[in-house]
Backbone as JSON, one array per atom type, in Angstrom:
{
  "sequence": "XXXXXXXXXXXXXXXXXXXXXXXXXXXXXXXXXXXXXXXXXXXXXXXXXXXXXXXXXXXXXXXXXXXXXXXXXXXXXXXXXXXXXXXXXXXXXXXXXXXXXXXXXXXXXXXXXXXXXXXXXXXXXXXXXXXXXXXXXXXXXXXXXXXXXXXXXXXXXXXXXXXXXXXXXXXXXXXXXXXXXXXXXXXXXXXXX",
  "N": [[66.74, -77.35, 2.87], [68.64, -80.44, 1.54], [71.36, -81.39, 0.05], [73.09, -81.31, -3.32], [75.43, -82.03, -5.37], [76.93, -81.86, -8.06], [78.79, -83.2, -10.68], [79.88, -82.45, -13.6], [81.87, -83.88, -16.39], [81.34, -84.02, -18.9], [82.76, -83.88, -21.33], [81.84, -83.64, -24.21], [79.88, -82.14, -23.61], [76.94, -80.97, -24.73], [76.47, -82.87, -26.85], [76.94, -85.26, -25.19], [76.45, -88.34, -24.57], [76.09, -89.15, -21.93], [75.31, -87.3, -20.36], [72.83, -86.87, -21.88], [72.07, -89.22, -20.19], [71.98, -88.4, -17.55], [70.93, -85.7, -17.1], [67.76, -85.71, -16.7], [67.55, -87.38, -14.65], [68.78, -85.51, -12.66], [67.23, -83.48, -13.04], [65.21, -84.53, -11.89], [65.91, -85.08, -9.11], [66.59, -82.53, -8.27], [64.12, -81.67, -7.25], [64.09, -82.45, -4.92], [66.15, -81.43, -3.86], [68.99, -78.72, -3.35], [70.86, -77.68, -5.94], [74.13, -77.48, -6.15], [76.36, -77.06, -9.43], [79.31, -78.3, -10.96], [80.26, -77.72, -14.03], [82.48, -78.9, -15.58], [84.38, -79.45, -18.16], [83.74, -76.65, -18.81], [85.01, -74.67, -16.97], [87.54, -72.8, -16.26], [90.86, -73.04, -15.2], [90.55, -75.5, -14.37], [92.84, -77.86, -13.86], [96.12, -79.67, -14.47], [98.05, -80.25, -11.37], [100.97, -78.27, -11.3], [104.46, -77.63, -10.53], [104.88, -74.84, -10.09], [101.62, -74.45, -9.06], [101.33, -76.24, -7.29], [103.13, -74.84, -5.25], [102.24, -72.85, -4.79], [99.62, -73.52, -3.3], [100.76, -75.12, -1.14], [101.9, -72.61, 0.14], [99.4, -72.12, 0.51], [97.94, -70.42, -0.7], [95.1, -70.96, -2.69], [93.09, -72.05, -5.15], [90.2, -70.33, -5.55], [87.74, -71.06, -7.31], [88.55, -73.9, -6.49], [88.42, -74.21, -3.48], [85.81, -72.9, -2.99], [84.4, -75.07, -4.32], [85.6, -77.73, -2.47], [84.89, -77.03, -0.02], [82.12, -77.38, -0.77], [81.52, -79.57, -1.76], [82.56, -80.96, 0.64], [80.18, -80.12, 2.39], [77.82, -81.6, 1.28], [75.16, -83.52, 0.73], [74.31, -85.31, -0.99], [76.54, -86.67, -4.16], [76.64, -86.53, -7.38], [78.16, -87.59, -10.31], [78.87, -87.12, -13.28], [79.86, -88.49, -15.7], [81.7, -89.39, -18.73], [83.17, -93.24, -20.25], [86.6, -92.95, -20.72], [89.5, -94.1, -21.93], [89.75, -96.45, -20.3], [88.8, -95.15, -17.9], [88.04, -91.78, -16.83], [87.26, -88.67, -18.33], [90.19, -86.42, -18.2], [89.61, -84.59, -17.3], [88.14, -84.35, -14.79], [90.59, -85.93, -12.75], [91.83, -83.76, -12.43], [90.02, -81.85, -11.42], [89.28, -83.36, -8.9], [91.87, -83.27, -7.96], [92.18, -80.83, -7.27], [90.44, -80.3, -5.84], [90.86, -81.81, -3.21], [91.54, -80.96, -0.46], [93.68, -80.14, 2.41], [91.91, -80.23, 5.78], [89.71, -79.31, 4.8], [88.43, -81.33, 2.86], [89.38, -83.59, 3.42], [91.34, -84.95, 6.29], [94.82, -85.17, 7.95], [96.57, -87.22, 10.51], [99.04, -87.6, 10.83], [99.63, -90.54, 11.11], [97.31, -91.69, 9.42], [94.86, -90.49, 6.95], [91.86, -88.99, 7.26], [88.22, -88.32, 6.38], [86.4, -85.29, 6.0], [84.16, -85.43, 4.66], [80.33, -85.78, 4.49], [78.46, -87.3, 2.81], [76.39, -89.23, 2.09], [76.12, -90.78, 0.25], [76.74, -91.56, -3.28], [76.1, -90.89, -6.73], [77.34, -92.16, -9.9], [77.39, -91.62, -13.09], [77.88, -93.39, -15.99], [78.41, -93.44, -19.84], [79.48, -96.25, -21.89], [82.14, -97.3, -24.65], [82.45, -99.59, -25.96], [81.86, -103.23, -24.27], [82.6, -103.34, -21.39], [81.7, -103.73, -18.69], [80.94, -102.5, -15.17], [83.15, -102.95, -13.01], [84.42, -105.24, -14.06], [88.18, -105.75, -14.57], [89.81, -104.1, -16.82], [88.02, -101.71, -16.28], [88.48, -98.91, -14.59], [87.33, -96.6, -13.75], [85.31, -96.54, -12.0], [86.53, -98.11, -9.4], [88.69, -96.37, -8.59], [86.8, -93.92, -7.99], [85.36, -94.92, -5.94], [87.95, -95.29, -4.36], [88.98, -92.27, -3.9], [86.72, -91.77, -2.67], [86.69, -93.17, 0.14], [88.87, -91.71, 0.88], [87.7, -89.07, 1.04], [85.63, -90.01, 3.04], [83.3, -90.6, 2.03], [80.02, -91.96, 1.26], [78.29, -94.91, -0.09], [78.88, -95.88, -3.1], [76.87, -96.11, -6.0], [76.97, -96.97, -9.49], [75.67, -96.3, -12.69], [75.72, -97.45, -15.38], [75.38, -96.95, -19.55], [76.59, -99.71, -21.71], [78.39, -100.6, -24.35], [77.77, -98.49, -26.02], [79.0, -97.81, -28.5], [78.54, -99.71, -30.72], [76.29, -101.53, -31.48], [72.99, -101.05, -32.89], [71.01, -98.12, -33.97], [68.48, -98.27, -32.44], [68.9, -100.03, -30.77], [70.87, -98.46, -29.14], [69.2, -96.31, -28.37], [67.25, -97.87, -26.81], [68.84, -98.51, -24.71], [70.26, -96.84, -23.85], [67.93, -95.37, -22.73], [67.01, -96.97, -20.88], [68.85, -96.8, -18.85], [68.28, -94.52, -17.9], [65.57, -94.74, -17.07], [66.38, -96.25, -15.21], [68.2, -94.69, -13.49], [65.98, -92.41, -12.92], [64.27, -94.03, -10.96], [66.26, -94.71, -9.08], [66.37, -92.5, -8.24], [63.75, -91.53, -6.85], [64.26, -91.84, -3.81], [66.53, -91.82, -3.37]],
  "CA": [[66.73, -78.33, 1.78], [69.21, -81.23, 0.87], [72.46, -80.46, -1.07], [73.17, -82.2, -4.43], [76.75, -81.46, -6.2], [76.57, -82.36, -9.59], [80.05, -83.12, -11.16], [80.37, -83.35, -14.86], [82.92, -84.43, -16.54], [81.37, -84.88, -19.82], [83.39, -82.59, -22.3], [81.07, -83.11, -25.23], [78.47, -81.33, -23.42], [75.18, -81.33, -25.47], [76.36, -83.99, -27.85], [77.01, -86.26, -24.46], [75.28, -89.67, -24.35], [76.56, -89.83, -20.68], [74.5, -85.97, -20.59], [71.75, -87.58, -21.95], [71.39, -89.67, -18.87], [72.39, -88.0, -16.63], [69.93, -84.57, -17.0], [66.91, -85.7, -16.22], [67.91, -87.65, -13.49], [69.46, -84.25, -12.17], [65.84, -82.64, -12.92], [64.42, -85.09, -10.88], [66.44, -84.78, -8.0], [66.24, -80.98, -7.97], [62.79, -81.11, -6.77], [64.02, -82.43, -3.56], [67.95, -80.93, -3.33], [69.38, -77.45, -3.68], [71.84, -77.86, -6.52], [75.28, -76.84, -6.85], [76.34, -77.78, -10.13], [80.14, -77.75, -11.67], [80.26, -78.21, -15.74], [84.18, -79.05, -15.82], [85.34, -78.22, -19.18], [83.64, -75.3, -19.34], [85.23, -74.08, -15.91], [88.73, -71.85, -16.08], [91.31, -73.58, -13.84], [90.12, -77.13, -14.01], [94.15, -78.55, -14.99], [96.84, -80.36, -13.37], [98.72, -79.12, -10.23], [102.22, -77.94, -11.78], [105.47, -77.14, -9.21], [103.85, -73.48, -9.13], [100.59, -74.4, -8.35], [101.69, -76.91, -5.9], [104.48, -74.43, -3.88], [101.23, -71.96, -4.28], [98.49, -74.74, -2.74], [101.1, -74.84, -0.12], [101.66, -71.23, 1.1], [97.96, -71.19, 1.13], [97.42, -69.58, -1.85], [94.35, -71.98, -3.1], [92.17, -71.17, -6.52], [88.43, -69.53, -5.34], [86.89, -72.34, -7.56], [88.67, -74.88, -5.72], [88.43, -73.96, -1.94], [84.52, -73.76, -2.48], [83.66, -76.67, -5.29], [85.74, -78.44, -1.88], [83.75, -77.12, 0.83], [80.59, -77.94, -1.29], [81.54, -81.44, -1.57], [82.71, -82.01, 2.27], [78.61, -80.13, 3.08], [77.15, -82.0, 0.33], [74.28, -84.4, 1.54], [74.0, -86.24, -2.36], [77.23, -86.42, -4.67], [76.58, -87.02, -8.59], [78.95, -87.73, -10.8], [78.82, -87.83, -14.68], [81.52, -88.77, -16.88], [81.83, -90.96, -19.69], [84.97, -94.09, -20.26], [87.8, -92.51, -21.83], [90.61, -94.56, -21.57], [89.49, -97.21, -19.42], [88.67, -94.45, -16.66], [87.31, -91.3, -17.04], [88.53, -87.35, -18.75], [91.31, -86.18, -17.44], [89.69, -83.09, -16.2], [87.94, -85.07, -13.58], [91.09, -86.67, -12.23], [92.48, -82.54, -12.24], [89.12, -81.94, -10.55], [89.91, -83.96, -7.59], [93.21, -83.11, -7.38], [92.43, -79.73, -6.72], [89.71, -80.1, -4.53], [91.48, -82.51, -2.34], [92.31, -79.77, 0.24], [93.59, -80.91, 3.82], [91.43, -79.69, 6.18], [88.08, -78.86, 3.68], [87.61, -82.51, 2.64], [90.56, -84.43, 4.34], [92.65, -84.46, 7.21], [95.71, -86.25, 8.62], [97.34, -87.17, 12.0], [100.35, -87.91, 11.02], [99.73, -91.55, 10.87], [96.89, -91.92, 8.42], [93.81, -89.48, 6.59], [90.23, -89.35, 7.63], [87.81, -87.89, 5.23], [85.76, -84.62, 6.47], [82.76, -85.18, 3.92], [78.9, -86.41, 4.8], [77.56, -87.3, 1.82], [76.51, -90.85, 2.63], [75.9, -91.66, -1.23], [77.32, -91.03, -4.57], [75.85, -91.56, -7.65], [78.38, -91.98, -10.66], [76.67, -91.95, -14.2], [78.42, -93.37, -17.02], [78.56, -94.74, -20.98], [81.03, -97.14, -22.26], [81.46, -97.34, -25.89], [82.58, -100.97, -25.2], [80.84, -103.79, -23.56], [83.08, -103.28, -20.39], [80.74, -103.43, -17.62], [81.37, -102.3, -13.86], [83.51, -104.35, -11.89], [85.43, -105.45, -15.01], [89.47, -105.09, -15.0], [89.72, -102.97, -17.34], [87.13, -100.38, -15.76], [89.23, -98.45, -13.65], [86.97, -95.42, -13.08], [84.91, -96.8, -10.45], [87.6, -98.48, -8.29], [88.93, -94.89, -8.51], [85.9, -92.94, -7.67], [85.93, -95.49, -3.91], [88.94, -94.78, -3.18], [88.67, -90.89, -3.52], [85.35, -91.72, -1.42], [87.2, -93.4, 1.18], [90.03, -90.74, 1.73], [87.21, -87.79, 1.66], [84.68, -90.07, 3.52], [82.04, -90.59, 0.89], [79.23, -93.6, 1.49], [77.74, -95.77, -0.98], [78.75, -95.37, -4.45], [76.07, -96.52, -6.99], [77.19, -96.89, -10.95], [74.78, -96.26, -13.52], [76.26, -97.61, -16.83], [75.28, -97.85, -20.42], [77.87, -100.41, -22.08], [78.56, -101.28, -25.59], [77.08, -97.6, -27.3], [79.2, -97.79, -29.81], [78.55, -101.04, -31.47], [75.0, -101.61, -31.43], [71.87, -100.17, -33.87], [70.66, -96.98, -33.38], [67.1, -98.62, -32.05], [69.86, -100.49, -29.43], [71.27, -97.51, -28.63], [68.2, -95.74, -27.52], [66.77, -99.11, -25.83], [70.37, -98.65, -23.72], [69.97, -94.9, -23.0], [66.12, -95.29, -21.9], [66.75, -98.49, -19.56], [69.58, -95.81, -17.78], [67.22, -93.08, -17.73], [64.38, -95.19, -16.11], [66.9, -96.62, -13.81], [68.05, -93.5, -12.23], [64.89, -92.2, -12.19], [63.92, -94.95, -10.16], [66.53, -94.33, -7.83], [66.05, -90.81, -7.69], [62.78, -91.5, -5.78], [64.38, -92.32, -2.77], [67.74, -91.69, -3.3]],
  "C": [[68.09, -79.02, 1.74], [70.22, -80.68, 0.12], [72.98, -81.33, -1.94], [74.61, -81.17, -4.7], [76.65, -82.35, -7.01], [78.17, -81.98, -10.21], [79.88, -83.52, -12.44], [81.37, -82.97, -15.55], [82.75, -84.42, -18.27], [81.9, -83.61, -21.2], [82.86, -82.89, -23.97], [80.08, -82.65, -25.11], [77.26, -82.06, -24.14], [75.42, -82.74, -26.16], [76.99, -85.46, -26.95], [76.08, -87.07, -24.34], [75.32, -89.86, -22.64], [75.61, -88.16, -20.14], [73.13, -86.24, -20.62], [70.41, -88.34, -20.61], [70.83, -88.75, -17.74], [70.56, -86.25, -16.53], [68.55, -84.79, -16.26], [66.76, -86.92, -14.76], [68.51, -86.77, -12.55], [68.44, -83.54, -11.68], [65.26, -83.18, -11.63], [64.67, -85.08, -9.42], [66.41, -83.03, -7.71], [65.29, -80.27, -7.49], [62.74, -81.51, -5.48], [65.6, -82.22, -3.12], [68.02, -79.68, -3.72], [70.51, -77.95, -4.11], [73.1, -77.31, -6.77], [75.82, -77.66, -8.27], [78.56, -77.24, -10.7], [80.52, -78.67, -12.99], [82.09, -78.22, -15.85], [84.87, -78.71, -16.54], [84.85, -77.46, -19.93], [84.12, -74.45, -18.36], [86.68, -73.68, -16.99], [89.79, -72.52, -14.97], [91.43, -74.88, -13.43], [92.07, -77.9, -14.54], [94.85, -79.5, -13.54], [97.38, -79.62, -12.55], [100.24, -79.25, -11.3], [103.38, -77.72, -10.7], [104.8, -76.17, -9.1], [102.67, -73.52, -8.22], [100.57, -75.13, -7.27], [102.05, -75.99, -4.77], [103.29, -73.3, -3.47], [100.2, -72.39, -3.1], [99.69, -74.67, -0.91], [101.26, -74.15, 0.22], [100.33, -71.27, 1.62], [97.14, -70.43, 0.11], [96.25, -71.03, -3.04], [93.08, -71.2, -3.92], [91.15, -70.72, -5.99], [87.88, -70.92, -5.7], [87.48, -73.38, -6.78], [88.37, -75.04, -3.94], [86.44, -73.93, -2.18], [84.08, -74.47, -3.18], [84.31, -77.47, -3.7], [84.71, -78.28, -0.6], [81.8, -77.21, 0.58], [80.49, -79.22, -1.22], [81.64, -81.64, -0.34], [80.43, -81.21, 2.98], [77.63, -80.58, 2.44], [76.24, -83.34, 0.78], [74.41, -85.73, 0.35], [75.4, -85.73, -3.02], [76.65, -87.08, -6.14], [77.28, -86.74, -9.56], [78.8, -88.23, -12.07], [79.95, -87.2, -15.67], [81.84, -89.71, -17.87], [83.35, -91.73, -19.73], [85.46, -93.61, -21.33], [88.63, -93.57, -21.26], [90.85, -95.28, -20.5], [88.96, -96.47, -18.13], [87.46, -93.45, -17.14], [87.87, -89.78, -17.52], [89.2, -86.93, -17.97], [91.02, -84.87, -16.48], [88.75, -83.63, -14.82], [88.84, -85.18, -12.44], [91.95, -84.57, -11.66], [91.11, -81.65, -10.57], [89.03, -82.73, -8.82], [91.18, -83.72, -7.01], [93.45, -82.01, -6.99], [91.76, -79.3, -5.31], [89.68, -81.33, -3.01], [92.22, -82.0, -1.19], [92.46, -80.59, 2.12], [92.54, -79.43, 4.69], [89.83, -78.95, 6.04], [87.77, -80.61, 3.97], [88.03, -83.85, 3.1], [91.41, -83.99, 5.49], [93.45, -85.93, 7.79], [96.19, -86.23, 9.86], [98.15, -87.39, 12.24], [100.59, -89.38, 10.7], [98.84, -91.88, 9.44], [95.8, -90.64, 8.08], [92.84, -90.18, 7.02], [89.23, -87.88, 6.94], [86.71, -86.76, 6.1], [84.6, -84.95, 5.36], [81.75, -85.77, 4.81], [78.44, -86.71, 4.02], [77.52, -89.19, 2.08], [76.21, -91.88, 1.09], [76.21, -90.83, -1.84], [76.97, -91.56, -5.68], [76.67, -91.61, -8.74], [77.37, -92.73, -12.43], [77.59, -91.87, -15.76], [78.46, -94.08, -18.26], [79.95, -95.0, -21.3], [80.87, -97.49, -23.78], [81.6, -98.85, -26.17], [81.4, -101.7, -24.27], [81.36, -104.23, -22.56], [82.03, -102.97, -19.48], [81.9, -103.52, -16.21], [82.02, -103.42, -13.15], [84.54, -104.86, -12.75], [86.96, -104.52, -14.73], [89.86, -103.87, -15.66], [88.55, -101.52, -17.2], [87.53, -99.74, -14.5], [88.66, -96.65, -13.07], [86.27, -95.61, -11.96], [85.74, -97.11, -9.27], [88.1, -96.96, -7.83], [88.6, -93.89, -7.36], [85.73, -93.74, -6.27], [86.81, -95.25, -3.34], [88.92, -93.37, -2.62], [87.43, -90.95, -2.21], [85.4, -92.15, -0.52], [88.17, -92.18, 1.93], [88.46, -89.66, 2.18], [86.01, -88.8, 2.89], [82.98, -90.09, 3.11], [81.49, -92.05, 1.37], [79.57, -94.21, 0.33], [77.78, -94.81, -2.61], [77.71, -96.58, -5.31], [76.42, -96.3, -8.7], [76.11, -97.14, -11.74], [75.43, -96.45, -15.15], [75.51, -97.73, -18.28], [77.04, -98.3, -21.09], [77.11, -100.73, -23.55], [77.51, -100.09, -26.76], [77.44, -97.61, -28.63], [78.65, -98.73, -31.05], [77.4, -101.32, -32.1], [74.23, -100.57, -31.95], [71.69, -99.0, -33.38], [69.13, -97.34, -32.17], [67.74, -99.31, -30.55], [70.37, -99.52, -28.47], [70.42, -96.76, -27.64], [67.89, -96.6, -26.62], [67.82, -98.87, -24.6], [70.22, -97.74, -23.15], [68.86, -95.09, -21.79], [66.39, -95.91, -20.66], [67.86, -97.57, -18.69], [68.89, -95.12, -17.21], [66.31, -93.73, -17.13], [65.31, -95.71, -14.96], [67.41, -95.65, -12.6], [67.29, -92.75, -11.8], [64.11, -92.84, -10.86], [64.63, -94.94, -9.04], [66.57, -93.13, -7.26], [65.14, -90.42, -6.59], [63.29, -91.55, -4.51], [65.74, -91.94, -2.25], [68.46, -90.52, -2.66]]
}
């Protein structure tokens, strides 16, 4: 079977609108992937690198959760990614999340001149709300640009963004209308995807 890694990001858990989406678009894919899944801030470990953990990372000394959340991502066939816009981007334990599992040799390597990305995952889905009516591609939306580059160094395909925009603002009857039209859209690419 297929290998799905499921990244979230969304640190209000249950009471996530970006959760919301995201789940049953997860379900749906689960009936044709074997899921690894990592819930971020409910993990142990998820932080920034510090001088220790750096001079550690270099001896060699590299966390358990990080050495295989990285070799899950570089054998990962499907990558999905849900995180809602904080701060024009996305929570910070994401950006800690990558920075740990950014291992040379797992999901990158160099030659001295430049990196080349050990992953396969030839698509990435990235599922996120905006409480704003910042849509993808917009300046100020600096989590996607982001999430390409990381997918260039490791070697990641086609990223796909699944947004709702402008939750905050809008009725509750808007709100749902916004959710739903996500939720049928990644269903929709789930088929195939």
């Amino acid at each position: 079977m297929s290998k799905l890694v499921v990244i979230n990001a969304c640190v209000r858990q249950r009471d996530s609108r970006t959760l919301r989406i995201s789940e049953p678009i997860i379900d749906a894919l689960a009936l044709r992937y074997s899921v690894t899944r990592y819930d971020l801030p409910l993990m142990d470990g998820v932080v920034p690198l510090s001088p220790v953990k750096l001079a550690e990372r270099e001896s060699g000394l590299i966390a358990p959760w990080a050495l295989e959340a990285a070799k899950n991502i570089a054998d990962a066939d499907r990558i999905l990614i849900a995180a809602p816009f904080w701060d024009m981007s996305f929570p910070a334990v994401l950006k800690c999340f990558f920075e740990q599992t950014t291992l040379f040799g797992v999901t990158f390597v160099d030659d001295g001149k430049s990196c080349s990305g050990l992953c396969k995952a030839p698509k990435v889905l990235y599922i996120t709300t905006r409480g704003s009516a910042i849509a993808t591609g917009d300046p100020l939306e600096q989590a996607t640009p982001y999430l390409r580059a990381i997918g260039t160094l490791w070697n990641l395909g086609e990223l796909t963004t699944i947004a709702a925009t402008n939750t905050d603002y809008g009725s509750p009857a808007e709100l749902e209308a916004n959710l739903s039209a996500c939720i049928s859209e990644g269903l929709s690419l789930a088929r195939t995807w």
